[in-house]
C-alpha positions in Angstrom: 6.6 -7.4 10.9 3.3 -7.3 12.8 1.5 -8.3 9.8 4.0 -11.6 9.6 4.0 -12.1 13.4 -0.2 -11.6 13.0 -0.4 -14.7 10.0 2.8 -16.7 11.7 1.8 -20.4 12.1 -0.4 -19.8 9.3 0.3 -21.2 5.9 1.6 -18.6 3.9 3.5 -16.6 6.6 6.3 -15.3 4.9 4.6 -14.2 1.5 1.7 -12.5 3.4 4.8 -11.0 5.6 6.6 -9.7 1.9 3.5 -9.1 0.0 2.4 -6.2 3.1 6.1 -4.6 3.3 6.3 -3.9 -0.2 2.5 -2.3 -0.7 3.2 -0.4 2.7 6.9 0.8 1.6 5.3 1.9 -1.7 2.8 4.1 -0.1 5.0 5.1 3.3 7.4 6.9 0.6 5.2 9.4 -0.6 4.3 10.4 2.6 7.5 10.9 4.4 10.0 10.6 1.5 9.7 12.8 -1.0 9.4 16.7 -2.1 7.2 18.0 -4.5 7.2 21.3 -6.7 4.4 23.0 -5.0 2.4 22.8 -1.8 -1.0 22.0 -3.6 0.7 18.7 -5.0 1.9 17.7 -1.9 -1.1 17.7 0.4 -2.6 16.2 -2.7 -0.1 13.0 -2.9 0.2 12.9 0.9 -3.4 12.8 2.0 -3.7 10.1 -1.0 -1.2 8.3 0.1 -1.9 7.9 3.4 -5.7 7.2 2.5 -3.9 3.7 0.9 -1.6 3.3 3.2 -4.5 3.4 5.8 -6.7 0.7 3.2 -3.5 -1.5 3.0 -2.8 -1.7 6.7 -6.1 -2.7 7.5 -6.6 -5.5 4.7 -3.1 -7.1 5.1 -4.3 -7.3 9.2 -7.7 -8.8 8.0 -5.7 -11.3 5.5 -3.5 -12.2 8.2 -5.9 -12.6 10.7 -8.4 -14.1 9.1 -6.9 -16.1 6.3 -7.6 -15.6 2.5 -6.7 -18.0 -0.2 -3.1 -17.2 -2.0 -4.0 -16.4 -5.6 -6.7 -14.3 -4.4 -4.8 -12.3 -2.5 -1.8 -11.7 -4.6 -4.4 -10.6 -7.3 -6.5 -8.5 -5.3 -3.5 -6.7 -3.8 -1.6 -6.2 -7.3 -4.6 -4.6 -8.5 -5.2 -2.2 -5.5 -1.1 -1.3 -5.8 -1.6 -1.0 -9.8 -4.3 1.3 -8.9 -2.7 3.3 -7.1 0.6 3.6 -8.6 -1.6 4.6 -11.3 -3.6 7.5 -10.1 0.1 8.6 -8.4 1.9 8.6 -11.9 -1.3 11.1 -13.1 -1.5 13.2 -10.3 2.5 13.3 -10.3 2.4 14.4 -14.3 -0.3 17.6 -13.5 1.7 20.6 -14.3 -0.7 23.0 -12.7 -2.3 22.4 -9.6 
């Protein structure tokens, strides 16, 4: 919400205001949602995930603040999210930590 009420007025409001919930959510769950098998793989997946979730805050408040062009950022951002979904599926899949 403070990322919609930040770019409200603005031109693309509402998608700015979606686009940040769902890269926030998808980092936010890691952190607090979930259990891991070991305590290694935790801190691991927690201090990662809260090292994006720190990244995506502060670009989506830049974006709205400041204004980027659509395309540019629905690309940059589903890049950054593919990244890191990416690097959470391999860390998730190391059997030994």
């Amino acid at each position: 919400y403070w990322i919609y009420d930040v770019a409200s007025g603005k031109e693309h409001d509402i998608l700015c205001g979606i686009c940040s919930s769902v890269c926030i959510l998808f980092t936010i769950i890691p952190i607090i949602g979930l259990q891991y098998e070991t305590g290694r793989m935790s801190i691991n997946i927690r201090a990662f995930s809260g090292l994006f979730f720190t990244f995506f805050l502060i670009s989506h408040f830049c974006y709205a603040a400041f204004g980027i062009k659509m395309p540019s950022y629905i690309i940059l951002n589903g890049i950054i999210l593919a990244i890191y979904l990416t690097i959470l599926y391999k860390i998730l899949s190391i059997k030994d930590i």
